[in-house]
N, C-alpha and C positions, 0 to 999 in steps of 0.2 A: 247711458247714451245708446241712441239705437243706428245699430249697423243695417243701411236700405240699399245696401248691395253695391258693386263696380257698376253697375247700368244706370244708377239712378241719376236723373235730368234735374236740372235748374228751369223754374218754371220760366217763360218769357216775362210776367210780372216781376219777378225776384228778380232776376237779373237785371231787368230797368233800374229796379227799387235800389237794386248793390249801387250804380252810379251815384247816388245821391244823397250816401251814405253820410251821417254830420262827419266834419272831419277828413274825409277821405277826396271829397269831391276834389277836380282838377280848377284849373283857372278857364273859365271860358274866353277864348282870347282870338278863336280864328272863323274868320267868315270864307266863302267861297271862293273868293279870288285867293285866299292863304292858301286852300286845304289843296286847289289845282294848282296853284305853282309847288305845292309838296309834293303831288302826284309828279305832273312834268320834272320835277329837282329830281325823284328818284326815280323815272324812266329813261330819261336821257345823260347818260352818262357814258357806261362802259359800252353798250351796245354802239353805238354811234361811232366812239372813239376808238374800239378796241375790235370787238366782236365783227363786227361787219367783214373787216379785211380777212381775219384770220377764214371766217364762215364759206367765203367765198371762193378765198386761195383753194380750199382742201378739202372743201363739201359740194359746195351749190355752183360755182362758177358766177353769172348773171344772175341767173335762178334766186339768186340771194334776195330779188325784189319778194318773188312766190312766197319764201321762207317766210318773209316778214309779213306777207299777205296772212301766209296760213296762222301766225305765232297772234296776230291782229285778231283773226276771226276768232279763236282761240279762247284769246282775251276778251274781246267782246259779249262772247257768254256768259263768262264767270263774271266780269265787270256789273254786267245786271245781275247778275245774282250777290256779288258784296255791295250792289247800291241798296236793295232790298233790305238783306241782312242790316245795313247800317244804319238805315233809315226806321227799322223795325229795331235793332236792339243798340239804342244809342251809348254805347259804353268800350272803353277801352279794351281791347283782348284778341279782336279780329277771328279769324277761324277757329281759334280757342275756344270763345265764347261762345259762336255760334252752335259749334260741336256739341258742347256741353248741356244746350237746350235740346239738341235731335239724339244723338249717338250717347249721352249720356260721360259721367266722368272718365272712367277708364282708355274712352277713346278720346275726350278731350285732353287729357294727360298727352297720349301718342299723339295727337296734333300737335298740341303746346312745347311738346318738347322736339317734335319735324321742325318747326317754325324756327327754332333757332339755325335752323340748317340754311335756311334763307336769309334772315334776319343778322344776325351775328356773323355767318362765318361770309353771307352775300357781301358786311362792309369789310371782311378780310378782305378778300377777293376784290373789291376793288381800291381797296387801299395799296394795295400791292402795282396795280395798272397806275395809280397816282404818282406812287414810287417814282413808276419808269417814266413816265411824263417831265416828273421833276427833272429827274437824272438829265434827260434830253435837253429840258429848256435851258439850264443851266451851263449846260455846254456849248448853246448855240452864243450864250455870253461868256465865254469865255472861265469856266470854273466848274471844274471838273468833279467832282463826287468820287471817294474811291468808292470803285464799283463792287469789292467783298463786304463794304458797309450800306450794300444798299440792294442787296439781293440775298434769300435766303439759305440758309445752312446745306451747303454742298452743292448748289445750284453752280454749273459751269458757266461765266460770262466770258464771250472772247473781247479784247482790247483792240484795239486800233492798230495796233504794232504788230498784229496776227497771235501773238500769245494768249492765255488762258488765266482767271483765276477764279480760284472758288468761291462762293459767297460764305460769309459768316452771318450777318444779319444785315434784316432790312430794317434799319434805323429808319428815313424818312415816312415809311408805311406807319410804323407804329406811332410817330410823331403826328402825323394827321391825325391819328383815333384819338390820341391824347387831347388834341385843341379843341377837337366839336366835341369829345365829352364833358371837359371843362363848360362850354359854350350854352352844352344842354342843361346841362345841371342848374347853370343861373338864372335859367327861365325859359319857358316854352314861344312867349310873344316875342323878344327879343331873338329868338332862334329863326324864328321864321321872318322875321326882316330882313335877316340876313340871308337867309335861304330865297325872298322873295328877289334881291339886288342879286344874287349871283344868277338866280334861273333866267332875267333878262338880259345878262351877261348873254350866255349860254345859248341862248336862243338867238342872240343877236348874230353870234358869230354861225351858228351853222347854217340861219338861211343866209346871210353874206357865203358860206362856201357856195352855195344851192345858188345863190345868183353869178358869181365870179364863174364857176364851172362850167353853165351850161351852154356857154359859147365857145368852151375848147373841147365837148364831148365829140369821140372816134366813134359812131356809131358802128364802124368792124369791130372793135371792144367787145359790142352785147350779140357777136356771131362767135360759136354758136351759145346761142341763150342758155340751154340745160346741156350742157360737155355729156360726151359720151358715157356710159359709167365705165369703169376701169374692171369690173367684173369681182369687186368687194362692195359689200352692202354701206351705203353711205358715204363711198365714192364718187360724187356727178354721178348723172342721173336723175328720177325720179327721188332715187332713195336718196340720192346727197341733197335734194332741196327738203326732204324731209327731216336730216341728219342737220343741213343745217339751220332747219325750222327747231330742233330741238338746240340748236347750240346757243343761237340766237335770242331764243326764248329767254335767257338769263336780261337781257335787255328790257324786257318787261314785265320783273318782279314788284320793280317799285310800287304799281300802282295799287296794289293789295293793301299798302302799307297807309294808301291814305287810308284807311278804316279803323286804324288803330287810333285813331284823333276825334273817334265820333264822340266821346264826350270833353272834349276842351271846342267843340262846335260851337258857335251862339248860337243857331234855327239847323242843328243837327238833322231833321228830317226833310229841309230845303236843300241844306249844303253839302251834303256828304254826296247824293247825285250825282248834282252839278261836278263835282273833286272828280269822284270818280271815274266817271265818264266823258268829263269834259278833259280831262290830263289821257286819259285813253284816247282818245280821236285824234286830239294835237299831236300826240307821239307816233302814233302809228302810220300816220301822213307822212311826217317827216321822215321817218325809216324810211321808207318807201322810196321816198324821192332823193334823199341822202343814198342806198344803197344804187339807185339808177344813175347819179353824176358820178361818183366814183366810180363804179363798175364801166362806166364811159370815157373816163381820164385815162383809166389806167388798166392793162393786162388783168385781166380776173387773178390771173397766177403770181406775179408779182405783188399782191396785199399780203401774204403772210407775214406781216411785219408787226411791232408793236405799235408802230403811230402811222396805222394807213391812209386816213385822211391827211397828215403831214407829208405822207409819201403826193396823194393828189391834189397837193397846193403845188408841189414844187413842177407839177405840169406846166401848170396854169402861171407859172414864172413869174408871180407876185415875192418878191424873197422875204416881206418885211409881214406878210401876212401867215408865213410858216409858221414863226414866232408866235403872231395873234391864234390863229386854230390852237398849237399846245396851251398856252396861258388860259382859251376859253374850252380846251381838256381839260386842264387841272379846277377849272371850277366847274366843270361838268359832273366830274366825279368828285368831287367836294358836296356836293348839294345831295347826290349817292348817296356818302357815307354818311350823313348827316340825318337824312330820313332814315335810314337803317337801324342804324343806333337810338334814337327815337322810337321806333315801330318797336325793337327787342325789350326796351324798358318798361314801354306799357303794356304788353305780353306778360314781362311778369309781376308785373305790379297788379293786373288783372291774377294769375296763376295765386300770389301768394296773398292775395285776399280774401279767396277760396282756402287757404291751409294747406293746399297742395306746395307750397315753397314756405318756405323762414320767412316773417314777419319781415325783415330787414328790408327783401323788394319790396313793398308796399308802404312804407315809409315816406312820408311828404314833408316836405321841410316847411315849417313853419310861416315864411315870410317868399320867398322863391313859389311853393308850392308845385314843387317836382319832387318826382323820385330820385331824389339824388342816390342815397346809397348804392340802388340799386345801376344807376345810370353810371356810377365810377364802379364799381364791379364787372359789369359789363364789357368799359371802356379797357379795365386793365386786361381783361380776358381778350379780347379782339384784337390790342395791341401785340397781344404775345403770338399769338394766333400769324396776324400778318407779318410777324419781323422773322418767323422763323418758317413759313409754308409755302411754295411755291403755291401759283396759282393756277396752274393746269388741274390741279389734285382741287383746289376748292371751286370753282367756277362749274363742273359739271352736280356736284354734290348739292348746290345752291339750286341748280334748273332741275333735280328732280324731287327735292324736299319739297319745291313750288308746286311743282305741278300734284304732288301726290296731296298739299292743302286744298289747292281749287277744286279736286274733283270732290272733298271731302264738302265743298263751300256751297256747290252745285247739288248735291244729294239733301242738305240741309233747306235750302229752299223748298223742294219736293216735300221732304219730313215735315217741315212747319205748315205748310198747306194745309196738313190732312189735322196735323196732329193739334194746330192751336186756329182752325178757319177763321175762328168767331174775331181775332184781333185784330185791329183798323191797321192797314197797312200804308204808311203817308208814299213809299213808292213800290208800283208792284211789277215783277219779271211776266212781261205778255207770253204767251201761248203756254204756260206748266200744264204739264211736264216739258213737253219739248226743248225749251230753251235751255231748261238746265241738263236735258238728257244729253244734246247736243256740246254744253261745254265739257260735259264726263265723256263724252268719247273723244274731243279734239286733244283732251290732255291726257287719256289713257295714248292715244294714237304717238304723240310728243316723248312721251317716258317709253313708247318700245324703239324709237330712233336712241338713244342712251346707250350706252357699252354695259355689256351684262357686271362688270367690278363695281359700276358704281349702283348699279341694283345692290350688291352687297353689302357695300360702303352703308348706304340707307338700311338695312336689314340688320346690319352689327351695330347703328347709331339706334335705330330703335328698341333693340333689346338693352343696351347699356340702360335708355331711358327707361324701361320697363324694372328696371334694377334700381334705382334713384326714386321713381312709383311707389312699390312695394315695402322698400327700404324707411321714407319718409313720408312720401307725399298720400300714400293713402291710411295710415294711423292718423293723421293731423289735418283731413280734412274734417271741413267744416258743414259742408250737406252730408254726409254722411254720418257726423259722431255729432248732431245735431243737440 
C-alpha cells in the first residue's frame, strides 16, 4: 500500500463518484421545498426563542437588530459559498468534504471532527433550552416537573417558595434526543414531513407574535438604541453589538446543515441553492423584525430570562397565546434538534467511508436506507451530553466550532477556482475572491467577540481529535493506504 502523505486531496471527480457508490447511495427523497424548510427548521429555533433576550439584556441593548444584521451579512457570505460547494460536490459531508478536496485529509480530519462541535453538542444545547420550555409549559397546566430532574448535575434552580435545589439530571432534554433519533433512524422522507408540519407550526406562531406586538411597541424601549458601554469590552456599546453578533450567531448554525442532504436531493444542483439561501433570507428577516417588536414590548434589561418572547406576550395581555408562543418554542426547537442530528450522521457516514472512522458509521440498513447505527450512537451520545451539561458551557463552544468551519468553507471556494477551473460549476459565488474573502473576515471578526476559555475549549477539543487521528483514523484511511 502506498503512503501519499496527510496533505493528500480527494479529487472533485472521486468524491462525486464516492456518492454513487453500489450499495452505499442514500434515498433520494427531498426536493427544494424539503431541504428549505430543513434550513428554516434548523435556523429558527434557539435564537428566536432563547438567544435574543439573553443577547440583548447583557450585550447589545436594541442594538440586538445590528447584531442580527451583522450575524446575516456574515451568513450570506458563507451561504454562497456552501450553495457552490453543494451544488459542485453533491454528496453527504458538508465542510468535511469540501476540505478534504482543497486542504487535503489531515485538515479534513480537524474540520470533521470541529463539526461535531456544532452538530452534536449544537442539538445538546438546544435540547437543554427545550427542557426549559417544557418545564414552563407544564406548569402553566397545572403539573409541575421536579425541577432536580430536569436540570443538570449541580446546576442551582431556585423554587417558587424562595428556596434552592440542585439539579441531578436533565431527563426531558435527553428524552427529546431519544424520540428524533428513533424518528431518524426509520427513514429520511418520513422525517422530514415531519419536520415540514412542525416548521409551519413555527412559523405561523412567530409572525402571529410579529403581528399581535406591533400595535403595543414603546418606541422609548429602542432609546437608547446602543446603551452606553459599561467600560468592559462587550458590555453595550459598539463592542456589545458585536459580542452580541457573536452570541447570536448560534441562531444561525442551522443553515450549514442543509448541505449535509446534498445527496438524498433529487436535482441536487437546482435545490441545494434554493435550501440554502432561500432558508438564509427568510430567517434572517424574521430575526430582525422579531428582535425590533420585542426590544419594543419590553425594557432591553428585563429579557434576560429563559422564555423572553413569553415574557413579550404577556405585554401585549393576550393570556391564552403565552401558552401558544411556548408550545410553537418547543416545536421550534424540535425541528433544531432534529436537523442536527441528522447533519452529525452524515458527517460521519461521509468520515467513515473514507476509513477515517469504524465501518459501523457508514452502515445503511437495508430496507430504511439510513445510517442507523451510526444515527443511535449519536443519539445516545447527545442524550448524555444534554441530561448532564448546562448550557452556558455548550452554547458558546457550538458558535465558535461554527464559525472556525465557515471560514474553512470560504477559503475552499477560493482553493477550488484555481486548483480544479476546468469543472462546470451548476452554481457559482459572483466576484472570487472577494466574496469568499469577505465571509473569512465577517467570521474571523465574530470568533474575536468570544471569551478567550472558549478559544481554549476549541484548542483542547482539537488536540483530543488530533489524538483519535493518529490513533485510528489515519492507519485505516482509504486514500491514503490506497
Amino acid at each position: 500500500m502506498t503512503d501519499v502523505g496527510l496533505m493528500a486531496r480527494k479529487s472533485v471527480s472521486d468524491i462525486i463518484a464516492s456518492g454513487e457508490a453500489e450499495g452505499r447511495s442514500l434515498a433520494k427523497a427531498l426536493g427544494p421545498f424539503s431541504i428549505t424548510a430543513m434550513g428554516i427548521g434548523a435556523i429558527i429555533g434557539a435564537g428566536i426563542f432563547v438567544l435574543t433576550g439573553t443577547a440583548a439584556a447583557h450585550y447589545a441593548g436594541p442594538g440586538i437588530m445590528l447584531s442580527f444584521v451583522i450575524g446575516g451579512i456574515a451568513c450570506a457570505f458563507v451561504g454562497l459559498c456552501y450553495a457552490e460547494l453543494a451544488a459542485l460536490l453533491p454528496v453527504c459531508g458538508s465542510t468535511y468534504t469540501y476540505t478534504y478536496a482543497t486542504l487535503g485529509e489531515l485538515a479534513a480530519w480537524i474540520i470533521g471532527w470541529d463539526l461535531v462541535l456544532e452538530y452534536a453538542m449544537g442539538a445538546s444545547t438546544v435540547a437543554v433550552g427545550w427542557s426549559g420550555y417544557v418545564v414552563s409549559l407544564l406548569h402553566n397546566v397545572g403539573i409541575d416537573l421536579p425541577l432536580a430532574f430536569a436540570t443538570a448535575p449541580g446546576t442551582q434552580v431556585k423554587l417558587a417558595d424562595g428556596s434552592a435545589v440542585a439539579g441531578i439530571v436533565n431527563m426531558p432534554a435527553a428524552l427529546i434526543i431519544g424520540i428524533l433519533t428513533a424518528m431518524l433512524m426509520l427513514g429520511t422522507k418520513e422525517s422530514a414531513r415531519l419536520n415540514n408540519i412542525m416548521v409551519a407550526i413555527k412559523l405561523s406562531v412567530v409572525l402571529a407574535f410579529i403581528l399581535l406586538g406591533v400595535g403595543f411597541i414603546h418606541t422609548a424601549n429602542w432609546h437608547p438604541f446602543i446603551p452606553d458601554n459599561t467600560g468592559e469590552f462587550g458590555h453595550f456599546g459598539w463592542s456589545g453589538v458585536l459580542r452580541g453578533a457573536s452570541v447570536v450567531f448560534f441562531a444561525f448554525i442551522g443553515f450549514d446543515a442543509v448541505s449535509t442532504c446534498a445527496q438524498e436531493a433529487k436535482r441536487p444542483q437546482r435545490d441545494m441553492p434554493i435550501g440554502i439561501l432561500g432558508s438564509l433570507v427568510i430567517c434572517t428577516i424574521l430575526y430582525i423584525v422579531v428582535s425590533a417588536v420585542l426590544t419594543g414590548l419590553v425594557p432591553f434589561a428585563e429579557l434576560g430570562v429563559p422564555d423572553p418572547i413569553a415574557k413579550g406576550v404577556d405585554v401585549i395581555g393576550v393570556g391564552w397565546f403565552s401558552v401558544l408562543i411556548k408550545l410553537g418554542a418547543l416545536v421550534g426547537l424540535t425541528t433544531v434538534i432534529l436537523v442536527l442530528l441528522y447533519g452529525q450522521s452524515r458527517i460521519f457516514f461521509t468520515m467513515s467511508n473514507d476509513g477515517l472512522l469504524p465501518p459501523l458509521f457508514s452502515r445503511v440498513h437495508s430496507r430504511l436506507r439510513t445510517p442507523y447505527l451510526s444515527q443511535l450512537m449519536i443519539g445516545i451520545i447527545v442524550a448524555v451530553v444534554a441530561a448532564l451539561t448546562p448550557i452556558d458551557i455548550l452554547g458558546e463552544m457550538v458558535s465558535i466550532g461554527t464559525l472556525f468551519a465557515f471560514v474553512l468553507v470560504c477559503g475552499a471556494v477560493v482553493y477550488l477556482r484555481h486548483s480544479d477551473a476546468e469543472v462546470a460549476r451548476p452554481f457559482r459565488v459572483p466576484n472570487v475572491p472577494w466574496v469568499p474573502l469577505l465571509g473569512i473576515v465577517f467570521c474571523l471578526l465574530l470568533m474575536v467577540g468570544l471569551p478567550l476559555v472558549t478559544w481554549m475549549r476549541l484548542i483542547i477539543w482539537l488536540v483530543i481529535g488530533l489524538v483519535v487521528y493518529f490513533g485510528y483514523g489515519s492507519r485505516h484511511s482509504k486514500l491514503r493506504h490506497a
